[in-house]
KERODO-608302 format. One record per residue (C-alpha): residue number from 1; x, y, z. Coordinates in Angstrom, 1 decimal. Layout:
BEGIN
+-----+--------+--------+--------+
!   n !     c1 !     c2 !     c3 !
+-----+--------+--------+--------+
! NUM !      X !      Y !      Z !
...
+-----+--------+--------+--------+
This chain:
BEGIN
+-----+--------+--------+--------+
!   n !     c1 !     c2 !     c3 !
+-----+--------+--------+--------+
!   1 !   -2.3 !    2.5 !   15.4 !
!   2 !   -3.0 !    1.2 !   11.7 !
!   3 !   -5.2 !   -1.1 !   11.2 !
!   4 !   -6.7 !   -3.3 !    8.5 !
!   5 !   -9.9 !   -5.9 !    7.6 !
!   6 !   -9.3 !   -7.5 !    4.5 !
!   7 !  -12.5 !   -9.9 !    3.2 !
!   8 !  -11.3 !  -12.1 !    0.0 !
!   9 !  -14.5 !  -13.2 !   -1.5 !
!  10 !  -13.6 !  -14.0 !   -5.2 !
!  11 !  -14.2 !  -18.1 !   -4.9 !
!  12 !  -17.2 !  -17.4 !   -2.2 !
!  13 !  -20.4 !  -18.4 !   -4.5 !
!  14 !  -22.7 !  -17.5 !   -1.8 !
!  15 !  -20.7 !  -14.1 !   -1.2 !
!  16 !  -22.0 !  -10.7 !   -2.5 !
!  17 !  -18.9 !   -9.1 !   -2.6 !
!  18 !  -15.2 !  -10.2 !   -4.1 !
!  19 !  -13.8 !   -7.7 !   -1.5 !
!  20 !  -14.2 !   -5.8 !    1.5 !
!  21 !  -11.2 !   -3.4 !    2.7 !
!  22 !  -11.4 !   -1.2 !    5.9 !
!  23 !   -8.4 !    0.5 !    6.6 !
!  24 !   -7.4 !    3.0 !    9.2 !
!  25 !   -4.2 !    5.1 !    8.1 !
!  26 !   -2.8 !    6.2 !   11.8 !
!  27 !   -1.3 !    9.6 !   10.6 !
!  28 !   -1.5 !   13.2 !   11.5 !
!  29 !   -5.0 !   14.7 !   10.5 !
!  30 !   -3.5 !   17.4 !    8.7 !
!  31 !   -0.8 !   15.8 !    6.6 !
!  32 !   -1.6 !   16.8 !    3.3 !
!  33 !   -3.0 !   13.5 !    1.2 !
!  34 !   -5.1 !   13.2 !   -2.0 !
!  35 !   -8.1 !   10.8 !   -1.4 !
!  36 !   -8.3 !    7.5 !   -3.4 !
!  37 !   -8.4 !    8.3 !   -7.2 !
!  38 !   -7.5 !    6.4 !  -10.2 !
!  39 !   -3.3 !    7.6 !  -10.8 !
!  40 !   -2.5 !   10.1 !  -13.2 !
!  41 !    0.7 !    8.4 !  -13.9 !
!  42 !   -1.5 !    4.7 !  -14.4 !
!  43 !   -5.2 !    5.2 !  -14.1 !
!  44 !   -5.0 !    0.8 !  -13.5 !
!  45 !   -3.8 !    1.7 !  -10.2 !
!  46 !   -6.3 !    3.2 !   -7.4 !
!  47 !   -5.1 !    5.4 !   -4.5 !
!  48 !   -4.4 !    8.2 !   -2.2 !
!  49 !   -1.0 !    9.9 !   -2.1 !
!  50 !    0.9 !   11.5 !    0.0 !
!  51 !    1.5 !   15.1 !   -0.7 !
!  52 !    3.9 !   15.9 !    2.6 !
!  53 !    7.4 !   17.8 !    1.0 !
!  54 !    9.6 !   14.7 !    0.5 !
!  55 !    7.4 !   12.0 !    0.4 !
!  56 !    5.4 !   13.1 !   -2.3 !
!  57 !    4.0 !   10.1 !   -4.5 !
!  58 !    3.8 !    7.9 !   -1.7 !
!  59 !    1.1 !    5.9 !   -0.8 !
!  60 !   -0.4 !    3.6 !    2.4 !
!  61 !   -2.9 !    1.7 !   -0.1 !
!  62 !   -3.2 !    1.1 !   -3.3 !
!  63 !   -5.1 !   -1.5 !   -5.5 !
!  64 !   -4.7 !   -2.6 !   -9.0 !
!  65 !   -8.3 !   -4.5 !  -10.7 !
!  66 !   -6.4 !   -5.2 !  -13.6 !
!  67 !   -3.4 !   -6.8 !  -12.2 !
!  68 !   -5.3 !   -8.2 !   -9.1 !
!  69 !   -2.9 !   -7.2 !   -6.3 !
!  70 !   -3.6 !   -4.6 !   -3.3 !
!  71 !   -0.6 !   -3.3 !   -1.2 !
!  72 !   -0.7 !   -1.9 !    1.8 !
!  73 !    1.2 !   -0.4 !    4.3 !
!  74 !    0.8 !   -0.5 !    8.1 !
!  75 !    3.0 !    1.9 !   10.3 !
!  76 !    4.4 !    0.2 !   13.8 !
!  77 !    4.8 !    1.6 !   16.6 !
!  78 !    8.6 !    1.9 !   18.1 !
!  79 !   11.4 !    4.2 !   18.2 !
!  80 !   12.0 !    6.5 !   15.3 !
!  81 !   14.8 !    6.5 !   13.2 !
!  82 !   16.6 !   10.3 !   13.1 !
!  83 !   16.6 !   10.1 !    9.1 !
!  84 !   14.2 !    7.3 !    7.9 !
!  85 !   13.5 !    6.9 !    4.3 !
!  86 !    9.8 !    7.3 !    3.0 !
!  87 !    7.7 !    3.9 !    3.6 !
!  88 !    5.2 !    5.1 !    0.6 !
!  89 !    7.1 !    4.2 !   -1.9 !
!  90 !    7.4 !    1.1 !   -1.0 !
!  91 !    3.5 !    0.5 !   -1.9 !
!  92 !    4.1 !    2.8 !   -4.9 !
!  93 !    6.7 !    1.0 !   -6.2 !
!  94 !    5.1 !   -2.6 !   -5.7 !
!  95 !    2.0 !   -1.5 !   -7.6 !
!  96 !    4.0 !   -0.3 !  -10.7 !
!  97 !    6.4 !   -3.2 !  -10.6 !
!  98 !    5.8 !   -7.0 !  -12.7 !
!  99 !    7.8 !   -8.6 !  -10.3 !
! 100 !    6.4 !  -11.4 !   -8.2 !
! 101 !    5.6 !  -10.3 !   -4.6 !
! 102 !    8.2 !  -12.8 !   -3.5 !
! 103 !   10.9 !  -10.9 !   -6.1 !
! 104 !   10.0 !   -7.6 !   -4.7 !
! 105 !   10.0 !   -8.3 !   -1.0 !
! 106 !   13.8 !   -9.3 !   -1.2 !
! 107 !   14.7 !   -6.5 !   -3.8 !
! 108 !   13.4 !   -4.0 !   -1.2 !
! 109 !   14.8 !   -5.3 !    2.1 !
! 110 !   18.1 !   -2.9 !    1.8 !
! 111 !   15.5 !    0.0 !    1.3 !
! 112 !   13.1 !   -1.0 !    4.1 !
! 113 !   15.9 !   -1.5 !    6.8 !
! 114 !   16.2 !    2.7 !    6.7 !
! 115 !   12.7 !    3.2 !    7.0 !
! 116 !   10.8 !    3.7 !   10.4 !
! 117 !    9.2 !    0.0 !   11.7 !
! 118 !    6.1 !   -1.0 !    9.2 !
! 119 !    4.3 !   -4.0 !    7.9 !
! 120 !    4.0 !   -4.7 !    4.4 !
! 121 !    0.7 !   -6.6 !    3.0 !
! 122 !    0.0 !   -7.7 !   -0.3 !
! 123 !   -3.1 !   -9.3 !   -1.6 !
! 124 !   -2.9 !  -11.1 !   -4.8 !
! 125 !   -6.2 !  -11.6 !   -6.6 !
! 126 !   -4.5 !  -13.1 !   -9.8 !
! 127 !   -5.3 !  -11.6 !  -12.7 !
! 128 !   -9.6 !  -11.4 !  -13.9 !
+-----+--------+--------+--------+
């Protein structure tokens, strides 16, 4: 099971910290992933990647300072779809897009109805 703490301490004056993420990816051990690292492609963007053939470039988390937004994704449990779509590029995408959350959530509804069940969670900071 995926699971997720997400602490939003920006407008907490007493608050030591403007965030605190935990976040357990439910995934097999050895699926080949690159830990969190600035992106090659945007070093704005922090994240791992998933390196498994066919879903490379994916990712479960990813978190931008500079445009104050975090996405994550949280697999569900249920039954599997034969050939499901990739649900990392769903976060991928969101991070390199200027849409408005609300924007992207409808252009990726098509996409996300051929993907295995997940949740979707975004965390706007606005912009520092």
């Amino acid at each position: 099971m995926c699971i997720v703490f997400i602490y939003n301490g920006v407008n907490e004056t007493e608050s030591d910290y403007s965030l605190i993420l935990i976040s357990n990816r439910d995934e097999h051990f050895e699926r080949p992933a690159q830990c969190m690292a600035p992106w090659n492609e945007d070093s704005n963007v922090y994240g791992g990647k998933d390196l498994e053939p066919g879903c490379e470039g994916g990712t479960w988390m990813a978190v931008s300072p500079t445009r104050g937004k975090l996405g994550l994704l949280l697999n569900l449990p249920g039954v599997k779809k034969e050939s499901a779509k990739s649900r990392g590029r769903i976060v991928s995408d969101y991070m390199k897009s200027t849409m408005p959350l609300s924007e992207y959530v409808e252009f990726i509804h098509n996409y996300s109805m051929q993907c295995n069940e997940f949740l979707f969670l975004s965390v706007d900071f606005g912009t520092p």
